[in-house]
Structures are given as C-alpha cells and as structure tokens.
mmCIF file of the N, C-alpha and C atoms, coordinates in Angstrom:
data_MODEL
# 
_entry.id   MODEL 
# 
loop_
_atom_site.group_PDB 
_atom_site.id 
_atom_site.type_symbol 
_atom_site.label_atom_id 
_atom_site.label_alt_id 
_atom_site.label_comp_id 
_atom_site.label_asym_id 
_atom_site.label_entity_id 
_atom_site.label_seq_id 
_atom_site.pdbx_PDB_ins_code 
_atom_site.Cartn_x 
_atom_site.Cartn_y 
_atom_site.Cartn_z 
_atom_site.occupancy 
_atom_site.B_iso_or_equiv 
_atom_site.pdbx_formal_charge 
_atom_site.auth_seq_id 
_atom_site.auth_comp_id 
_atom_site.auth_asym_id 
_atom_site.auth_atom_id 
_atom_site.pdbx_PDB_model_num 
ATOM 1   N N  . UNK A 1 1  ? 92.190  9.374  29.180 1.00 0.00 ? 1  UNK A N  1 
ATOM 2   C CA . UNK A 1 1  ? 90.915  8.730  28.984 1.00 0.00 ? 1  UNK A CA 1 
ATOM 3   C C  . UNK A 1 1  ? 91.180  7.307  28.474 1.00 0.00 ? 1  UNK A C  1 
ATOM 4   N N  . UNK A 1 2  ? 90.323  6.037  28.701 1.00 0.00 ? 2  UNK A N  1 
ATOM 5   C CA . UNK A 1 2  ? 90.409  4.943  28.737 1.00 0.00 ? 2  UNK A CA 1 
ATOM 6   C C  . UNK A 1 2  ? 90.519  4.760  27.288 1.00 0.00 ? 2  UNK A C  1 
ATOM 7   N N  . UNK A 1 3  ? 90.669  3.766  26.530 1.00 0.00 ? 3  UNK A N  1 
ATOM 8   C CA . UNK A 1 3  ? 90.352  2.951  25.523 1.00 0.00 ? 3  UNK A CA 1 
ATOM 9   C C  . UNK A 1 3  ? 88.503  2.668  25.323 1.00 0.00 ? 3  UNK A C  1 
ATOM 10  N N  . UNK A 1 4  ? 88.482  2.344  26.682 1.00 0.00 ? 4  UNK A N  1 
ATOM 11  C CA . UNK A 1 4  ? 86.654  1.930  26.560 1.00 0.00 ? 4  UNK A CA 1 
ATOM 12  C C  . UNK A 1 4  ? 85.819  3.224  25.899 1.00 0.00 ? 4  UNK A C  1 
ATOM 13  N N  . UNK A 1 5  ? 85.852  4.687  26.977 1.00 0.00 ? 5  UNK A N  1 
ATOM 14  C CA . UNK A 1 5  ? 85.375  5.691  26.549 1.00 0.00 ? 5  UNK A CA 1 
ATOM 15  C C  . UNK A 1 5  ? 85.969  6.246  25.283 1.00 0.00 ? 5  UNK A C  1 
ATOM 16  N N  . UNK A 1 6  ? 87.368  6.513  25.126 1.00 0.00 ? 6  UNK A N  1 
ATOM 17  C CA . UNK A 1 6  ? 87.167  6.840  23.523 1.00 0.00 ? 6  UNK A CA 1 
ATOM 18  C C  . UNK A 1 6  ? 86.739  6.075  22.416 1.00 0.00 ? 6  UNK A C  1 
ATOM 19  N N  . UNK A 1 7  ? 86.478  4.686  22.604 1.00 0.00 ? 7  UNK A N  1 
ATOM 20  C CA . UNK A 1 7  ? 85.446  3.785  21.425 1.00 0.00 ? 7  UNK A CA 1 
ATOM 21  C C  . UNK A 1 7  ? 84.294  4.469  21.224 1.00 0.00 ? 7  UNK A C  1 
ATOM 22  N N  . UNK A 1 8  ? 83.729  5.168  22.556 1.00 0.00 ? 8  UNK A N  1 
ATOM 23  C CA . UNK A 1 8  ? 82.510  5.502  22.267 1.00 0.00 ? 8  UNK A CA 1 
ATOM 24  C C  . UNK A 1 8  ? 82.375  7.499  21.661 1.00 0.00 ? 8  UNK A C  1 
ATOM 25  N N  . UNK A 1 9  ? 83.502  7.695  21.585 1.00 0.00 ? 9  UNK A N  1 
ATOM 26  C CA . UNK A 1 9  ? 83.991  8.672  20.898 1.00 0.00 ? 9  UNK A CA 1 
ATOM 27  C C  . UNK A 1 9  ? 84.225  8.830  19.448 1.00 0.00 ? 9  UNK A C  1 
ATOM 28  N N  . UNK A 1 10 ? 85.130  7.601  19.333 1.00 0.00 ? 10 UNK A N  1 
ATOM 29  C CA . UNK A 1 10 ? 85.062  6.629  17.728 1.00 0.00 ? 10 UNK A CA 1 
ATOM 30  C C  . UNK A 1 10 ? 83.848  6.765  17.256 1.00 0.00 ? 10 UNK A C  1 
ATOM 31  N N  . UNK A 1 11 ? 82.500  6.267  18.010 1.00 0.00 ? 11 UNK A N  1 
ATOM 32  C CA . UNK A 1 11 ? 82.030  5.654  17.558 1.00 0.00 ? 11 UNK A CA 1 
ATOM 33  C C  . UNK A 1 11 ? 80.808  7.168  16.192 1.00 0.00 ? 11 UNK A C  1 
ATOM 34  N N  . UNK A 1 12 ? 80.736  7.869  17.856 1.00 0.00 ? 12 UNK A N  1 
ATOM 35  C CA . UNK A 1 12 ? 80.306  9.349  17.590 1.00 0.00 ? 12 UNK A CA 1 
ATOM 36  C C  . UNK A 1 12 ? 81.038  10.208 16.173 1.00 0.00 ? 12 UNK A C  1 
ATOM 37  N N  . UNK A 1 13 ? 82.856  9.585  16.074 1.00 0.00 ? 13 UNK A N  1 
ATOM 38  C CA . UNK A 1 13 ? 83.415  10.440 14.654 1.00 0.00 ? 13 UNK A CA 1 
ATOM 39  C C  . UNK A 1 13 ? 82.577  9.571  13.734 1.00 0.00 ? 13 UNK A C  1 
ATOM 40  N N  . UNK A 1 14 ? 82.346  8.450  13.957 1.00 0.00 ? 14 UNK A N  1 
ATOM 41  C CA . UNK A 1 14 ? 82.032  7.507  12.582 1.00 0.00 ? 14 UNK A CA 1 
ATOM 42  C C  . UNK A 1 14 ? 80.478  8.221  12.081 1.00 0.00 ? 14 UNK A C  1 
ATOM 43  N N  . UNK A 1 15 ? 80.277  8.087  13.037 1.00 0.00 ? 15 UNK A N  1 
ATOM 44  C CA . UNK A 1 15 ? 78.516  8.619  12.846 1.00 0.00 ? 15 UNK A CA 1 
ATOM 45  C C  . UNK A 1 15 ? 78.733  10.218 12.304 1.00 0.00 ? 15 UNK A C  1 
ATOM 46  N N  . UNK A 1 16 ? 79.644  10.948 12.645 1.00 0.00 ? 16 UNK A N  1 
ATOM 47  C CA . UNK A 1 16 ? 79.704  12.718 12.504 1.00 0.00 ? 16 UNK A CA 1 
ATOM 48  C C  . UNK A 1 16 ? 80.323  11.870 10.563 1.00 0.00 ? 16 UNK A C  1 
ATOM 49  N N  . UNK A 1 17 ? 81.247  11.822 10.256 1.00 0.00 ? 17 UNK A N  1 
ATOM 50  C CA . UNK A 1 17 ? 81.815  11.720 8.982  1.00 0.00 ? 17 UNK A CA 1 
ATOM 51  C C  . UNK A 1 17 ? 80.938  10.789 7.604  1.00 0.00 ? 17 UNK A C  1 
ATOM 52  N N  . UNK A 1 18 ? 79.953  10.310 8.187  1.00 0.00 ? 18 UNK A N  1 
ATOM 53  C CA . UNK A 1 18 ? 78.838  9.812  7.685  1.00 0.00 ? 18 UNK A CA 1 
ATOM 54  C C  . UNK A 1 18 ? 77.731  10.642 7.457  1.00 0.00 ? 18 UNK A C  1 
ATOM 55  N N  . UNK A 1 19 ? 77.635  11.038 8.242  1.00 0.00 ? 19 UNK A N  1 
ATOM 56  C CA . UNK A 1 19 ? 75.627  11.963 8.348  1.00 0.00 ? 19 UNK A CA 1 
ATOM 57  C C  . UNK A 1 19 ? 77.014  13.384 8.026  1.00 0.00 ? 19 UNK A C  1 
ATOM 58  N N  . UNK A 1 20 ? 77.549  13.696 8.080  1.00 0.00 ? 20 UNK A N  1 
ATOM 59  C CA . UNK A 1 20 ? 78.108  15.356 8.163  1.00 0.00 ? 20 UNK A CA 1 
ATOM 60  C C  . UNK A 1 20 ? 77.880  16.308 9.045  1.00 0.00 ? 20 UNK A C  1 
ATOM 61  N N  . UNK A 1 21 ? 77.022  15.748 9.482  1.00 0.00 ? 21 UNK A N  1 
ATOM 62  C CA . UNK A 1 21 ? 76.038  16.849 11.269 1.00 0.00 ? 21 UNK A CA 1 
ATOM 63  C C  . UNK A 1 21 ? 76.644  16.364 12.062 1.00 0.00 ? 21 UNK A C  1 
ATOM 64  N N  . UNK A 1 22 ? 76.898  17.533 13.070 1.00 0.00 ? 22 UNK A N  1 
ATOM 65  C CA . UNK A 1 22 ? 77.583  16.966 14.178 1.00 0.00 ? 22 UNK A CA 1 
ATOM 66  C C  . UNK A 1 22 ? 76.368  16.355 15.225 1.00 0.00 ? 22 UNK A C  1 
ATOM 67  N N  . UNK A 1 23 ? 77.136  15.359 16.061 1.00 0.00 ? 23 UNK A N  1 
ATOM 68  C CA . UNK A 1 23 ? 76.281  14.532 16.797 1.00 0.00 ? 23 UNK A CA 1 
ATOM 69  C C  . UNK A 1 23 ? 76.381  14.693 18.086 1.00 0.00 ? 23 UNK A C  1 
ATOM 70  N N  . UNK A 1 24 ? 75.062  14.832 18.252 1.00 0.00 ? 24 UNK A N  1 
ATOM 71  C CA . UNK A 1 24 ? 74.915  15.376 19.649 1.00 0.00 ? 24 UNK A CA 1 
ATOM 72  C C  . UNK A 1 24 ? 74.581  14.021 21.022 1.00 0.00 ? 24 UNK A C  1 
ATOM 73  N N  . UNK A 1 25 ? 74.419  12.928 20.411 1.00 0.00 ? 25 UNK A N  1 
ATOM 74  C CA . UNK A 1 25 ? 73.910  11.424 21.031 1.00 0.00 ? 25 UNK A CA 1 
ATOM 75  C C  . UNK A 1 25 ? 74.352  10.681 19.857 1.00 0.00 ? 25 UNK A C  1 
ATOM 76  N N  . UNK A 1 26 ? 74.589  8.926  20.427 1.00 0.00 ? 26 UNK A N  1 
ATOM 77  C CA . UNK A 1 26 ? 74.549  8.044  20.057 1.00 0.00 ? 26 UNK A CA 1 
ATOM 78  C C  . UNK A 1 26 ? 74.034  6.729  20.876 1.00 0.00 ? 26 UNK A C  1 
ATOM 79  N N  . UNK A 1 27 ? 73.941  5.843  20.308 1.00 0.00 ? 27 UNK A N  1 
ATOM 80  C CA . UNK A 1 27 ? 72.778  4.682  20.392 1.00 0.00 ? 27 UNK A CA 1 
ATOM 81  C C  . UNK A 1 27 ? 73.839  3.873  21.337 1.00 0.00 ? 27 UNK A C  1 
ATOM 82  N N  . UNK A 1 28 ? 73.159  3.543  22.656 1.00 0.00 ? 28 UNK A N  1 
ATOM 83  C CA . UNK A 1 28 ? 74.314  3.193  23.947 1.00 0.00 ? 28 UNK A CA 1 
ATOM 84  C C  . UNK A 1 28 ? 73.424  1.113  23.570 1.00 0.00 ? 28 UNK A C  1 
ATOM 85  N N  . UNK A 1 29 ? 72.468  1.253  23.477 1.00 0.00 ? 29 UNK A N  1 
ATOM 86  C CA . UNK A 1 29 ? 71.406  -0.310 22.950 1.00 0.00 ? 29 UNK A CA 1 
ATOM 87  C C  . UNK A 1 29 ? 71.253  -0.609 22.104 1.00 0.00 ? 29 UNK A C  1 
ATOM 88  N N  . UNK A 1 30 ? 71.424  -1.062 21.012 1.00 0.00 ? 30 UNK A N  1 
ATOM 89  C CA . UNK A 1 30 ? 70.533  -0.928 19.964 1.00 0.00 ? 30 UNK A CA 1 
ATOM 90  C C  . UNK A 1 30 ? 69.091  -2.004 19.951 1.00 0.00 ? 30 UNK A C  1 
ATOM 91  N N  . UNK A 1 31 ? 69.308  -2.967 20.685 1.00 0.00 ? 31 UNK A N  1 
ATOM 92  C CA . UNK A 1 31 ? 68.013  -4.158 20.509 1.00 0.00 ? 31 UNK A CA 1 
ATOM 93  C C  . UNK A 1 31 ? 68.376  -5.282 19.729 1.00 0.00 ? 31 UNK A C  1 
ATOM 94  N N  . UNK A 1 32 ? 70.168  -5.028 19.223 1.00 0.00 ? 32 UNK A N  1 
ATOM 95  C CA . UNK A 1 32 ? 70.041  -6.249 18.352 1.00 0.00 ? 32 UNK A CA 1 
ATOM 96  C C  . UNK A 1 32 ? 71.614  -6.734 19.086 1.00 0.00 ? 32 UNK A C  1 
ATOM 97  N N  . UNK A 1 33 ? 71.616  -6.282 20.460 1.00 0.00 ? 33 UNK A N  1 
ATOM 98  C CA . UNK A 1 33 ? 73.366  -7.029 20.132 1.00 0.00 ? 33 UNK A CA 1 
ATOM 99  C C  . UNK A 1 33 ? 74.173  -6.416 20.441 1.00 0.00 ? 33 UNK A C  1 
ATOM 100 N N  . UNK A 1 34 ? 74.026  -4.896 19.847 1.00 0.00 ? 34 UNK A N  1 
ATOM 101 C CA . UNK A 1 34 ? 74.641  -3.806 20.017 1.00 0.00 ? 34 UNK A CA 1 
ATOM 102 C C  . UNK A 1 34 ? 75.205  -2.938 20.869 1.00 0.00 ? 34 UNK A C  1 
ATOM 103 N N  . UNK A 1 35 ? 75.871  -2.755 22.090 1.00 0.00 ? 35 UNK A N  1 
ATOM 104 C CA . UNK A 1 35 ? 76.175  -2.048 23.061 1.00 0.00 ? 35 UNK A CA 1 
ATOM 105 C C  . UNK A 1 35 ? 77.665  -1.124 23.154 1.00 0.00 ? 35 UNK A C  1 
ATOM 106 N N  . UNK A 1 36 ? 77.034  -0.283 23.960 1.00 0.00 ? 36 UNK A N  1 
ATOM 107 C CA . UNK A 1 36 ? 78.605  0.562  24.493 1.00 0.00 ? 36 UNK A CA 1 
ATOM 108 C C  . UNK A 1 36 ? 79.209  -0.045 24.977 1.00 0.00 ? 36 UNK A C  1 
ATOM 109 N N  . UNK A 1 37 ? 80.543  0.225  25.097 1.00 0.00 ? 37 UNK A N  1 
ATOM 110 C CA . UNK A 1 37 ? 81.241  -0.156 26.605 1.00 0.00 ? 37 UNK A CA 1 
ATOM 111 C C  . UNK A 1 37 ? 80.836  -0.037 27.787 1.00 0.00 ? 37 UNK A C  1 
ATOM 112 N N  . UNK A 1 38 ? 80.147  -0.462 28.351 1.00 0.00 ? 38 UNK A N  1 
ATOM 113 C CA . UNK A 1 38 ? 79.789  -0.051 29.833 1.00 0.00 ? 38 UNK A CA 1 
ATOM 114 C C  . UNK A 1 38 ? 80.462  0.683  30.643 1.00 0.00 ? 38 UNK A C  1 
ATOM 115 N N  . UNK A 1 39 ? 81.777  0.124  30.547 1.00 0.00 ? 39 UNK A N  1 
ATOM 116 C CA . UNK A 1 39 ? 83.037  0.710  31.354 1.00 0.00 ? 39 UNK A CA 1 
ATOM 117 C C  . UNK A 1 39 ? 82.913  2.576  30.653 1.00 0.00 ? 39 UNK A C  1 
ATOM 118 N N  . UNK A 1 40 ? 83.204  2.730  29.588 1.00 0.00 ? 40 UNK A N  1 
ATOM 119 C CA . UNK A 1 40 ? 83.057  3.289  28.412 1.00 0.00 ? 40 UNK A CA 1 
ATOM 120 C C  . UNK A 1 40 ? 82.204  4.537  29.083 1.00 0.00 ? 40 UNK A C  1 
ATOM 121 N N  . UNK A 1 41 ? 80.992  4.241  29.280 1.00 0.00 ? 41 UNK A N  1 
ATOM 122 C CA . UNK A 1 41 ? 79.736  4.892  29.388 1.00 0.00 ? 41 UNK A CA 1 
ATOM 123 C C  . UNK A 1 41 ? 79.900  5.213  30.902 1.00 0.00 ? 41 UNK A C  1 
ATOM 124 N N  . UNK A 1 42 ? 80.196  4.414  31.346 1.00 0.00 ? 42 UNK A N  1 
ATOM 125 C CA . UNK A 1 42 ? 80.674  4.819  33.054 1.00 0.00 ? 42 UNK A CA 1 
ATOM 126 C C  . UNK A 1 42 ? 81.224  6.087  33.482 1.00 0.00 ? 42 UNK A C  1 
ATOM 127 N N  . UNK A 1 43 ? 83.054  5.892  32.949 1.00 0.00 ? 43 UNK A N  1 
ATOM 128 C CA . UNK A 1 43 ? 83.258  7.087  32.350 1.00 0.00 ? 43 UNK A CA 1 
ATOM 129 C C  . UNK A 1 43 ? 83.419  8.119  32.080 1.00 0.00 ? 43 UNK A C  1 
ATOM 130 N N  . UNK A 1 44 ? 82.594  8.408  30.805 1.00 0.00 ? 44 UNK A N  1 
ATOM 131 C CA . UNK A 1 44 ? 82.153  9.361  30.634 1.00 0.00 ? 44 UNK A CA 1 
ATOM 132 C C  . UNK A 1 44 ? 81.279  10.152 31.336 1.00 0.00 ? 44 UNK A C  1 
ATOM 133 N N  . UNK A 1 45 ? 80.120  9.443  31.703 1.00 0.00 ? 45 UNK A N  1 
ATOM 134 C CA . UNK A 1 45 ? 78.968  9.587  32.352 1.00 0.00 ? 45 UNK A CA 1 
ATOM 135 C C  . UNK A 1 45 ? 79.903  10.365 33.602 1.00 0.00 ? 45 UNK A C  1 
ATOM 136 N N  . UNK A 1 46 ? 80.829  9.523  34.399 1.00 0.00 ? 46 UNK A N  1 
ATOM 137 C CA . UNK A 1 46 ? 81.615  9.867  36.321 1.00 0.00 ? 46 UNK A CA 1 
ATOM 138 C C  . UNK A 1 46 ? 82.566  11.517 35.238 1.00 0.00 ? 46 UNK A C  1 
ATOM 139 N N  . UNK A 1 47 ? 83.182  11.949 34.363 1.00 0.00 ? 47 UNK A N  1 
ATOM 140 C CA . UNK A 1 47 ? 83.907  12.637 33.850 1.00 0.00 ? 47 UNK A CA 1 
ATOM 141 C C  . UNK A 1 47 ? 82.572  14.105 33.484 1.00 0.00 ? 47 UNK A C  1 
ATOM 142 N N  . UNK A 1 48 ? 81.935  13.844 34.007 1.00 0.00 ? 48 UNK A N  1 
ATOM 143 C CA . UNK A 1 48 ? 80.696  14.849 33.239 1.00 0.00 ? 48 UNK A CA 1 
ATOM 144 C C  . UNK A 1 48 ? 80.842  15.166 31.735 1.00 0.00 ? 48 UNK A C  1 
ATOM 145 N N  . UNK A 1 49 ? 81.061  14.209 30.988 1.00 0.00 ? 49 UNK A N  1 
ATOM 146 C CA . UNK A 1 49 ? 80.867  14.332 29.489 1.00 0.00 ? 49 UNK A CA 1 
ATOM 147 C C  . UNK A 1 49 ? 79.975  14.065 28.809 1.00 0.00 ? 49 UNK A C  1 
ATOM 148 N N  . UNK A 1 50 ? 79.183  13.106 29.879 1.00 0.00 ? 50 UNK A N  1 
ATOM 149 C CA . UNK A 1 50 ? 77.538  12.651 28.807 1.00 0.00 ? 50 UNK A CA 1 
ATOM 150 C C  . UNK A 1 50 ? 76.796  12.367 29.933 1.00 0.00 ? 50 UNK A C  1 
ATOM 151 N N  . UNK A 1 51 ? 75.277  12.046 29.446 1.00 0.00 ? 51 UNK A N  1 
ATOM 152 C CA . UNK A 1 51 ? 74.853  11.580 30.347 1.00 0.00 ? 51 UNK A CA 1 
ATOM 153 C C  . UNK A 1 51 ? 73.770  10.110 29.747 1.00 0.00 ? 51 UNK A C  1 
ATOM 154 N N  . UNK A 1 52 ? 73.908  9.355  30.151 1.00 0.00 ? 52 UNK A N  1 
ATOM 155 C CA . UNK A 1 52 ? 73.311  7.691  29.671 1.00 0.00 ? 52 UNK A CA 1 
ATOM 156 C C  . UNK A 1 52 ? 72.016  7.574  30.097 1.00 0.00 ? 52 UNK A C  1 
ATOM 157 N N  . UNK A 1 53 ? 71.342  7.224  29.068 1.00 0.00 ? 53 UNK A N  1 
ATOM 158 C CA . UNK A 1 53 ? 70.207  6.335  29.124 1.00 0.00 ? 53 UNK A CA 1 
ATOM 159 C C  . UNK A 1 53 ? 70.350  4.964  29.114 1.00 0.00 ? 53 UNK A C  1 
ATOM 160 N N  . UNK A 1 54 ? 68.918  4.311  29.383 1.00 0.00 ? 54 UNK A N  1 
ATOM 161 C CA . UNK A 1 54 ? 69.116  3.327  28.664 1.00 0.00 ? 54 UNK A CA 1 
ATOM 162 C C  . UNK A 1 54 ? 69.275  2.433  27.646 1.00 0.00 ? 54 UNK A C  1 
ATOM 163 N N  . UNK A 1 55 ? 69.265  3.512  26.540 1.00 0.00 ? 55 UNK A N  1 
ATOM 164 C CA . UNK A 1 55 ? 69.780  3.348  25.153 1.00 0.00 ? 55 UNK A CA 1 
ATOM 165 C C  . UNK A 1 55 ? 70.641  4.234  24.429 1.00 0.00 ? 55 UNK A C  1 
ATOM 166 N N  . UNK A 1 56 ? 70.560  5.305  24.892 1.00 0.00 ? 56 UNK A N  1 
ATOM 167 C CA . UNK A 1 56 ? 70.925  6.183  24.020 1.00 0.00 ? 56 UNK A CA 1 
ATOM 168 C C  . UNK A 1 56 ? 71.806  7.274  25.128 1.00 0.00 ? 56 UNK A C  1 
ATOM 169 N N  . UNK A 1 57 ? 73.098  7.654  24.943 1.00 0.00 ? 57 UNK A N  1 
ATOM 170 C CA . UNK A 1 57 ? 74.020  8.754  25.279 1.00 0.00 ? 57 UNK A CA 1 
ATOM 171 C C  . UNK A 1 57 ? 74.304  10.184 24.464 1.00 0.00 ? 57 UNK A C  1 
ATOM 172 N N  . UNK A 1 58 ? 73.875  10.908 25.669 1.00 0.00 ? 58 UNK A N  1 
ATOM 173 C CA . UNK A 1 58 ? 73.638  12.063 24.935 1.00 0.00 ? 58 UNK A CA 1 
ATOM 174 C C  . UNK A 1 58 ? 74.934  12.392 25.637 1.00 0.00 ? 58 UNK A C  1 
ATOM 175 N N  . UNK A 1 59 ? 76.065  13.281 24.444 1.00 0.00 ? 59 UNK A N  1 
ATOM 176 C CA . UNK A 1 59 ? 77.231  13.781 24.600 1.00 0.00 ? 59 UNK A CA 1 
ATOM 177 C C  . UNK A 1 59 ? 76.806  15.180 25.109 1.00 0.00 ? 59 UNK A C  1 
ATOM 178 N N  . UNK A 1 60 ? 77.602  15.555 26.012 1.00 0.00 ? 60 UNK A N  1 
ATOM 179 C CA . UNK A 1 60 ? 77.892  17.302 26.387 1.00 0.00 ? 60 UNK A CA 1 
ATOM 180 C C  . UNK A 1 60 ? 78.868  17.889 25.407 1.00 0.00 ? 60 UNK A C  1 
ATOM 181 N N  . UNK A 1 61 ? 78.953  18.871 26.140 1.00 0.00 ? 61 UNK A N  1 
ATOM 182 C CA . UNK A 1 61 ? 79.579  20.159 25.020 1.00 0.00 ? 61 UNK A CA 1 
ATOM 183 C C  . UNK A 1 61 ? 80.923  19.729 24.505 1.00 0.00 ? 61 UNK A C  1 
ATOM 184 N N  . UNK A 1 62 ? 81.458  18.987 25.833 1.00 0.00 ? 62 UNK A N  1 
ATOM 185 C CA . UNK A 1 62 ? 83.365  18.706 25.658 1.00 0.00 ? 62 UNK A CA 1 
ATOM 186 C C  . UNK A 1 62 ? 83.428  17.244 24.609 1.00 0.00 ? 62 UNK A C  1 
ATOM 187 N N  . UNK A 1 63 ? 82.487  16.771 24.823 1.00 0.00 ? 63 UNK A N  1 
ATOM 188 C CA . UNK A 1 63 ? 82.372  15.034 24.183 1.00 0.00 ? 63 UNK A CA 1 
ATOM 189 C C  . UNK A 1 63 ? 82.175  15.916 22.663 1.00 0.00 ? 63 UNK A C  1 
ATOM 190 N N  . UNK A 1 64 ? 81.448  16.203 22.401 1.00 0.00 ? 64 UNK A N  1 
ATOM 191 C CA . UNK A 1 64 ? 81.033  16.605 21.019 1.00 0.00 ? 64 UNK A CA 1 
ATOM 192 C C  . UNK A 1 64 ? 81.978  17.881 20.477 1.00 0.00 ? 64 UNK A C  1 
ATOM 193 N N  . UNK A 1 65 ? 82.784  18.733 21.214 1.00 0.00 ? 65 UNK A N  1 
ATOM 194 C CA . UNK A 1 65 ? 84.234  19.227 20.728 1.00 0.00 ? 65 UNK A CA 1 
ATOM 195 C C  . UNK A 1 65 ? 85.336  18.138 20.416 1.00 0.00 ? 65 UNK A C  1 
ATOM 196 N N  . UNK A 1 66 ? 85.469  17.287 21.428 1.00 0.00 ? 66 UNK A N  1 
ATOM 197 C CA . UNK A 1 66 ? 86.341  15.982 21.073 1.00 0.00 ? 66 UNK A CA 1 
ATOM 198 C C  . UNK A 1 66 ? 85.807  14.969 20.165 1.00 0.00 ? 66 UNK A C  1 
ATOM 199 N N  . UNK A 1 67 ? 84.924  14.768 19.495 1.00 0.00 ? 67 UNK A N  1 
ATOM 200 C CA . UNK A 1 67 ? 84.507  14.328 18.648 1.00 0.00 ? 67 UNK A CA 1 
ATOM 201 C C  . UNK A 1 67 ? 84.758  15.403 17.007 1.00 0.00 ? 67 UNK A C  1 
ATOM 202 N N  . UNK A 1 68 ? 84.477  16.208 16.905 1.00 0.00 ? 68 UNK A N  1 
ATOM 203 C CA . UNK A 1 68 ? 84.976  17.297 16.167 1.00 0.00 ? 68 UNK A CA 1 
ATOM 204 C C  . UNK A 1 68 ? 86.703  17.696 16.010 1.00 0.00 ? 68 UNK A C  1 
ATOM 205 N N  . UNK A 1 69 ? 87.653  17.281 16.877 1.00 0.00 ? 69 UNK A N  1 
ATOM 206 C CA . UNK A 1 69 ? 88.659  17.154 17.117 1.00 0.00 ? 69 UNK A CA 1 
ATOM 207 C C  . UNK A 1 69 ? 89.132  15.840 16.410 1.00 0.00 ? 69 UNK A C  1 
ATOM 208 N N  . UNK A 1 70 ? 88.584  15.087 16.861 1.00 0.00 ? 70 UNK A N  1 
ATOM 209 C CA . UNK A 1 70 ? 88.921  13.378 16.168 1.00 0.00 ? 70 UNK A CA 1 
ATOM 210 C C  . UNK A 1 70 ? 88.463  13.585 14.664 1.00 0.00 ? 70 UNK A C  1 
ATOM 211 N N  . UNK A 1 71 ? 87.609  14.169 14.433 1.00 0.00 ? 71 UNK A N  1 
ATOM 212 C CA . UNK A 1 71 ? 87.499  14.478 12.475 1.00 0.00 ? 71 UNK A CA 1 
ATOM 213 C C  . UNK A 1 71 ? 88.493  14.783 11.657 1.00 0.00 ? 71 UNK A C  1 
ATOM 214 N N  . UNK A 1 72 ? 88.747  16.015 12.636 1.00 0.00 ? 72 UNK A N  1 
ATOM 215 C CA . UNK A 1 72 ? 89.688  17.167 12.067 1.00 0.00 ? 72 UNK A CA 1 
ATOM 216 C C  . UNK A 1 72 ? 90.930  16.113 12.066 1.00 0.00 ? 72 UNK A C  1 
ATOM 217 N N  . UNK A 1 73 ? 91.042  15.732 13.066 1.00 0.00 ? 73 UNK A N  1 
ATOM 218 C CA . UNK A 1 73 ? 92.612  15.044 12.701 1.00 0.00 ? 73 UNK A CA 1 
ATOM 219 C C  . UNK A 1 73 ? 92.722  14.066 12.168 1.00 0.00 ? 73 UNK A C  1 
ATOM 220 N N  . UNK A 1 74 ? 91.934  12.870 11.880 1.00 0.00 ? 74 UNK A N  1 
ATOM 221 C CA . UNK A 1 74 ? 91.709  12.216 10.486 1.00 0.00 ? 74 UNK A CA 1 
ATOM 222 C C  . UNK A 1 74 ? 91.500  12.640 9.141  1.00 0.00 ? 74 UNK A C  1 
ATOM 223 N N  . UNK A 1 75 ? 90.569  13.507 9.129  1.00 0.00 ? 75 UNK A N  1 
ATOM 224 C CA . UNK A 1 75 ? 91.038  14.328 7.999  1.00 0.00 ? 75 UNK A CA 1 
ATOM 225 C C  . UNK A 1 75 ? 92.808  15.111 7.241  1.00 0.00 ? 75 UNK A C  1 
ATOM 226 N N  . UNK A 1 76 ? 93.065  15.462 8.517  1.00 0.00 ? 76 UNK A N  1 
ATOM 227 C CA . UNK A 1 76 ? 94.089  15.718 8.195  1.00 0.00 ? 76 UNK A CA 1 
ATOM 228 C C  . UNK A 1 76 ? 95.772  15.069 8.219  1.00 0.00 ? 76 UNK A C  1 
ATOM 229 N N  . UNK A 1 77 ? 95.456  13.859 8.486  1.00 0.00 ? 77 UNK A N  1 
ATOM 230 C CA . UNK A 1 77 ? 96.588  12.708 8.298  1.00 0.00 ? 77 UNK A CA 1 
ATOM 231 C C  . UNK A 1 77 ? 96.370  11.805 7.700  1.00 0.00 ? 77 UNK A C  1 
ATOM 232 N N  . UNK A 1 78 ? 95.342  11.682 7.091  1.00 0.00 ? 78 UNK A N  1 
ATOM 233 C CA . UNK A 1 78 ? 94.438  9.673  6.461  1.00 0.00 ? 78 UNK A CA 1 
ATOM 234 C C  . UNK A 1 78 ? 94.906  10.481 4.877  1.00 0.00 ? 78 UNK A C  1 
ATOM 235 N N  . UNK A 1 79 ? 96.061  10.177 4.404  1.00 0.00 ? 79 UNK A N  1 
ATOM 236 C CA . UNK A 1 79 ? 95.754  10.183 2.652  1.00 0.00 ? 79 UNK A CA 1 
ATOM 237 C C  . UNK A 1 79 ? 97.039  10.949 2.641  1.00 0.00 ? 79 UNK A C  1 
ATOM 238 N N  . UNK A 1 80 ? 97.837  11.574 3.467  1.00 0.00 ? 80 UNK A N  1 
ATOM 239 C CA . UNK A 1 80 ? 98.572  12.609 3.018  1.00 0.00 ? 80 UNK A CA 1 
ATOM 240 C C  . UNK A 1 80 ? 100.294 11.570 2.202  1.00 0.00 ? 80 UNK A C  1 
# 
C-alpha cells in the first residue's frame, strides 16, 4: 500500500487514540484547507477499503482492522 493511502490510515489511528472509539469515517474536506490525499482516497476507494464522499470516507471492515493494528503497534513500541 502507497504512502498516500496509509496517511489516510494515520490519519484514522490519530483520530482512534484521541476519541478512544474506534473510527468508522474520517473527514476526506474539511472546508478549511484540509484534504486527503486524493491519490490516497483513490486507492483505497479502487482496493475496496472505503468508500469516498465528498467529504467524508467511510472506512470498511479491513481499513478499520488496519487502523486498530496501527494502535496496537504504537502502543506497543513508542516508550519501551
């Protein structure tokens, strides 16, 4: 998987290790500036891992296990 699409994977741990809920979407627009990778969202979107709006990407089952995956293993190497 690219660099582009796992940013937007990143972006999903940042948001899961913050709120503590796992995340099922994240904000692909925000209105101020803010965007996915396009490439990123492409992707994912051609990989059947999400599917894009025009603001907002809602992760499937495998995006949001690999997001849960990326926790776990920061958790378990950041401090040791």
């Amino acid at each position: 998987m690219s660099d582009n699409a796992l940013s937007i994977l990143a972006f999903a741990a940042y948001h899961r290790l913050v709120s503590g809920e796992r995340v099922t979407s994240v904000i692909r627009k925000d209105g101020a500036g803010h965007e996915a990778d396009p490439k990123g969202v492409e992707e994912l979107t051609e990989r059947g891992l999400a599917t894009a709006g025009e603001t907002e990407i809602e992760l499937g089952s495998e995006a949001q296990e690999a997001v849960e995956t990326l926790v776990t293993a920061l958790r378990g190497t950041v401090g040791r």
